[in-house]
N, C-alpha and C positions, 0 to 999 in steps of 0.2 A: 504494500500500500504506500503511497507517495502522496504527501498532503499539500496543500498550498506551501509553495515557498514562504511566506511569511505570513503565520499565523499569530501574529506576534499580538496580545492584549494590547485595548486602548489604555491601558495605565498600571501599575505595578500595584501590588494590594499592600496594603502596609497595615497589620489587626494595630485597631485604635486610631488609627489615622484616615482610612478610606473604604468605603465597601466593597465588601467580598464580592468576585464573580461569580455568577451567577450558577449554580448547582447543575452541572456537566458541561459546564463549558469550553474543557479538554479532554471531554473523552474520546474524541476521534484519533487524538493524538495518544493521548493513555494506551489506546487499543492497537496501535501500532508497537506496541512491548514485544520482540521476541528474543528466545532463548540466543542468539546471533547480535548482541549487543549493535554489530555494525549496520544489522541491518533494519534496526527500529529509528523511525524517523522521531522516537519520543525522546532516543538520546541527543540525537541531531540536534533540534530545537531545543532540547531541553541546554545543552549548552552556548547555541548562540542565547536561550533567555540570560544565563547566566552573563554572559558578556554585554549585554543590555542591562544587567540592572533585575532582571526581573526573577526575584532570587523565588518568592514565594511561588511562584507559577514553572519555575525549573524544577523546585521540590515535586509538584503536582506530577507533572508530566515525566520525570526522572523515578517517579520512586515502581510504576506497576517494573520496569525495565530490570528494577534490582531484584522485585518480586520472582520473575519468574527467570531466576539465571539459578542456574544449581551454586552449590559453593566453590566455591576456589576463589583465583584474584579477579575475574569478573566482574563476581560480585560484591568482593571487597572493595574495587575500585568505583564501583556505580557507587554502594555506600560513603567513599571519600566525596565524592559529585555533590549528593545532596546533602553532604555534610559542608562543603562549602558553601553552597546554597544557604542552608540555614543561618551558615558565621553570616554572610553577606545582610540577610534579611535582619539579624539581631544586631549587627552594626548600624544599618538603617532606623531602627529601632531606638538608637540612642542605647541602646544596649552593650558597651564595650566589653562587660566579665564575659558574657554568654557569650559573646562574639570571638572574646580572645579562647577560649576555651573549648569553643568547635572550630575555631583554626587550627587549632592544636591535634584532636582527632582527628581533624578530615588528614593532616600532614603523615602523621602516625599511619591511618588505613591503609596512604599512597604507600607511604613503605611497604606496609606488609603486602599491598598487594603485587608490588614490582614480579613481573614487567609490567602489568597493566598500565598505561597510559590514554591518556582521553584523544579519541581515535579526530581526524577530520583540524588539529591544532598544532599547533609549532611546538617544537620541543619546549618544555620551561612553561609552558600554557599554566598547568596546575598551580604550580611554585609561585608564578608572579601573582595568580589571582587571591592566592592564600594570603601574598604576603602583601597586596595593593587595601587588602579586609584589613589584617592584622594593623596597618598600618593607621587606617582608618578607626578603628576601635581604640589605638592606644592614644592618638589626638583626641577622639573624646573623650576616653578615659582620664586626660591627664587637665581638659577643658571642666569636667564635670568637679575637680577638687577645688 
């Protein structure tokens, strides 16, 4: 299945700040989940969301993809994904501890799941977006004292 090139929401959901989308409004993409990690357009999108900003809507669309991967580093690694997803969204949040704190996991999973690397991005892709959150978290962590 091959969905519109750019599915991309009119705005990023931010709980507390903005209204939630509207109840299936990724399931098209959800349901493009398969056990062939490369060949789900949910990871696809679900990564340019991440590079957009739209950390809570790459959770959505990234997590059926981790659901249905057996164990190994596949799935370790789709878990590092939406663990950076959520650092991003709890950095947005004003959130810095929870931010810095699933930067930390998501860095950790990459590890363990080596080789795994996020498929369709330049080498360093993970690392820099880990560390563009982390970065962002400790300025408001340090703005918030």
């Amino acid at each position: 299945m091959t969905l519109a090139a750019d599915p991309r929401p009119d705005y990023a959901y931010v709980p507390g700040q903005n209204p939630r989308h509207p109840e299936g409004a990724f399931d098209a993409i959800r349901a493009s989940a398969e056990t062939d990690p490369l060949g789900s357009d949910a990871l696809r999108i679900g990564l340019d969301w991440i590079d957009a900003g739209f950390y809570w809507e790459a959770h959505e669309v990234l997590e059926p993809v981790w659901l249905v991967l057996p164990d190994g580093p596949d799935r370790v690694g789709m878990q590092a994904l939406i663990q950076l997803a959520n650092a991003g969204l709890k950095a947005r949040m004003n959130r810095p501890s929870a931010a810095l704190r699933l930067c930390d996991i998501a860095a950790r999973l990459l590890d363990e799941a080596a080789p795994f690397t996020p498929p369709h991005r330049p080498a360093g892709w993970f690392t820099l977006r880990v560390e563009s959150i982390r970065s962002s978290a400790k300025i408001a962590a340090k703005d918030a004292v």
